[in-house]
VOGU-3710 file (C-alpha; in Angstrom, 3 decimals, decimal comma):
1> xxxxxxxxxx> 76,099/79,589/83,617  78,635/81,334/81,363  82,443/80,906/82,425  84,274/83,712/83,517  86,732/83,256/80,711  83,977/84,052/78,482  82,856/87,294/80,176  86,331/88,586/79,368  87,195/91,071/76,620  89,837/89,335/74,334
11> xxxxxxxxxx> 92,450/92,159/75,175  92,293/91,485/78,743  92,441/87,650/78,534  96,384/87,467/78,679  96,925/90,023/80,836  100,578/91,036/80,894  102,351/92,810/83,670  106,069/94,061/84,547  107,411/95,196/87,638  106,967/99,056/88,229
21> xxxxxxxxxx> 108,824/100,174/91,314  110,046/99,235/94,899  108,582/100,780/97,780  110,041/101,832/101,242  108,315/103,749/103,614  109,122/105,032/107,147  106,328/104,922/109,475  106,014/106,411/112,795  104,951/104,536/115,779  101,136/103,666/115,701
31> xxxxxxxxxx> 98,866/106,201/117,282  96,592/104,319/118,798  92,995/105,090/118,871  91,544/102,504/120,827  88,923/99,663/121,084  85,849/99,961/119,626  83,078/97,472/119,471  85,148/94,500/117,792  88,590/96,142/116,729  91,046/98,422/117,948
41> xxxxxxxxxx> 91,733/101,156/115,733  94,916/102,647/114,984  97,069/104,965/112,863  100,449/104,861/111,186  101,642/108,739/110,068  103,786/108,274/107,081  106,733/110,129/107,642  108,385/110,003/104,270  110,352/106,857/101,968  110,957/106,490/98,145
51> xxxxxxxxxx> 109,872/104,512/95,170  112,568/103,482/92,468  112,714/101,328/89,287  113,199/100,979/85,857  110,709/103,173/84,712  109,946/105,159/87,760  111,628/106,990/91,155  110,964/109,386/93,166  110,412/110,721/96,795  107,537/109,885/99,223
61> xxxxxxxxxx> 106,415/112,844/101,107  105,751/113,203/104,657  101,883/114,083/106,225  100,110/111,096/104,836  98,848/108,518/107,119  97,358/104,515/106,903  94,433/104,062/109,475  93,863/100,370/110,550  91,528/98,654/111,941  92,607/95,054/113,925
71> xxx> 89,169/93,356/114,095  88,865/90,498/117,269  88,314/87,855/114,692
//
């Protein structure tokens, strides 16, 4: 069996990375869906937030949404 390091392209062997942005988001209270055959099911509406660092800001906009599930396990 062939390592993994192996499989890898050599420019994505030392993978570099740098910090982008912060995030902050305001979310509404959950909306709750309800149970459904091993989770309850929810959703957060995004109401707005911002992003800002170094290389990168801005404004989140309101109308999105994150829809969970919480499984029983």
């Amino acid at each position: 069996e062939t390592p993994l390091a192996d499989l890898v392209p050599p420019q994505l062997a030392d993978l570099r990375s740098r910090h982008l942005m912060d995030l902050f988001i305001e979310v509404a209270k959950p909306i709750v869906v309800g149970k459904t055959p091993g989770a309850d099911r929810r959703i957060g509406e995004i109401k707005g937030g911002r992003f800002a660092g170094e290389r990168l800001a801005g404004k989140v906009l309101s109308s999105g949404s994150d829809w969970q599930t919480v499984r029983d396990d």
